[in-house]
Steps between C-alpha positions, in 0.01 A plus 500: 500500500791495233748281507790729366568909586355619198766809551753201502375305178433638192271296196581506169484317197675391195475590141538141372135421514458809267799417246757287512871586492613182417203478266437857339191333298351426829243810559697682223183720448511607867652861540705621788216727599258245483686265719566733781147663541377148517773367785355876644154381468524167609642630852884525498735773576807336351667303214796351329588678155429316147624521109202722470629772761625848394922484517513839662427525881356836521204424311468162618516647856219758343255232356550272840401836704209558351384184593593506838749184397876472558761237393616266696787319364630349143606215379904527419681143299865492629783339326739437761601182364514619124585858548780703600403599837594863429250513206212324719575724805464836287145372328403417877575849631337634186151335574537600856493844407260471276278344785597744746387758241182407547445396869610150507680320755567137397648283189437166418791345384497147271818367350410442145838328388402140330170580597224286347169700613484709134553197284219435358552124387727433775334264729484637906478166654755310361904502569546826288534737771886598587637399781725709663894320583639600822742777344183675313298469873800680618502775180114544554454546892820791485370649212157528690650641815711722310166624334262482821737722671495741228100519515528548895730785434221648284231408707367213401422131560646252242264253520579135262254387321515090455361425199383168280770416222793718672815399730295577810168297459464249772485556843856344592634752234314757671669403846844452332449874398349636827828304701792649277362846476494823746151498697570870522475555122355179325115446593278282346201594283290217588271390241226188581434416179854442343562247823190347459564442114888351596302234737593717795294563792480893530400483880819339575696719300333776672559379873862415437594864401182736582765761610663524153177577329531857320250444263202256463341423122157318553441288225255185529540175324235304326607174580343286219673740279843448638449115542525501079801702490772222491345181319392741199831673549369862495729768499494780845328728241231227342386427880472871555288525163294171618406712828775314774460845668216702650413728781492393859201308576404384129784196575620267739744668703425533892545897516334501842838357633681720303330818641519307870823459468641889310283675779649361807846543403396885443582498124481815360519655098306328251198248426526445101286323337646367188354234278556530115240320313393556144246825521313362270352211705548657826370858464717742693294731696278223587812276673608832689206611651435076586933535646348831722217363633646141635804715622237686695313213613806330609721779635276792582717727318 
């Protein structure tokens, strides 16, 4: 018996443990082709799209047909605080199209302003991260709504993505957002592993605003990893690079809960399973088809 509608929930998985966006030298040598036969082979139907992906949706539609894959949403850094919100609306509705071009219905959206997550020597832990003042809260939640309601106009779920090093990292940040914006428009792409690296408890999280959930990354945390991250002062991308993230079920994170607690409120779209490590230590293919099977065990899906 399966916990979700598999007509309701999709699976996909993320480029990052192929190559690494924020880290190009991370699984450099693995090709676009390569990466999405493998997500193909390993048991998914869907993913996110990478630095390695072709720019033009038509054949990136073609290669993800042949492989009976589809994408399922993309990762999009707003400047709302930093940016004219003309010029951040118009690159929004640009990637929207783009992602309706081929098939997509969802966009994760990070603010990257004074974000510390691609600083390499910057340490994650420590008082580096911005914190928002109440006129920039105020800035950051209208410019969202203004650019949630554009993506339901389109068709699509704007779904935040709270992120380590970033103006929306901790879980009262995250409710400070959820409060001042639109529930119509602003959903929350609910990530376990990004909580559970900010101290947070992602089952909490998840109870408090289950009905906001538009898209779920499932990330595990390996916490003897993480426990090193702030008295040697590692960077967001050194922990990553250390292996802080893996797949569900390699980690500590309780994703029976999780999957409890997403099937009874009747979530539906997508189960992602994103966890960037170095490919070099944790080979790709291998972490995939280990992400598919304990999704199977654990969900039935």
């Amino acid at each position: 018996m399966s916990m979700f509608d598999s007509n309701k929930v999709c699976l996909g998985i993320a480029p990052i443990g192929w190559c690494n966006d924020d880290m190009p030298e991370l699984g450099a040598e693995n090709t676009f082709r390569q990466i999405v036969s493998e997500m193909a082979l390993a048991g998914f139907t869907g993913c996110e799209i990478g630095n390695k992906y072709p720019s033009d949706p038509v054949e990136l539609k073609r290669e993800l047909d042949l492989r009976g894959m589809r994408i399922a949403s993309r990762w999009f850094s707003s400047f709302i605080l930093t940016e004219p919100i003309e010029k951040v609306e118009a690159d929004f509705t640009k990637e929207l199209e783009f992602l309706a071009a081929v098939g997509a219905n969802r966009i994760n959206v990070s603010e990257q302003s004074y974000s510390i997550q691609g600083q390499k020597d910057t340490p994650v832990l420590a008082d580096k991260k911005h914190i928002m003042n109440e006129s920039e809260w105020e800035r950051f939640c209208t410019g969202l709504n203004r650019l949630g309601k554009i993506a339901t106009e389109k068709g699509f779920k704007l779904c935040y993505h709270h992120h380590m090093g970033t103006v929306v990292q901790t879980a009262a940040e995250t409710d400070k957002m959820l409060a001042n914006t639109d529930k119509d428009h602003v959903y929350l792409c609910y990530d376990t592993g990004h909580f559970t690296f900010a101290g947070e408890d992602p089952l909490t999280v998840l109870k408090k605003y289950v009905a906001r959930v538009g898209h779920v990354h499932l990330k595990d945390m390996r916490a003897d990893v993480v426990k090193r991250v702030k008295p040697e002062g590692w960077s967001f991308l050194k922990a990553v690079r250390e292996g802080a993230f893996t797949v569900p079920g390699d980690g500590c994170v309780d994703f029976d809960s999780v999957f409890k607690l997403l099937s009874e409120a009747h979530y539906e779209g997508w189960l992602l399973v994103e966890a960037e490590q170095d490919p070099a230590k944790a080979n790709p293919l291998e972490y995939a088809i280990k992400a598919r099977k304990y999704i199977k065990e654990h969900t039935g899906i």
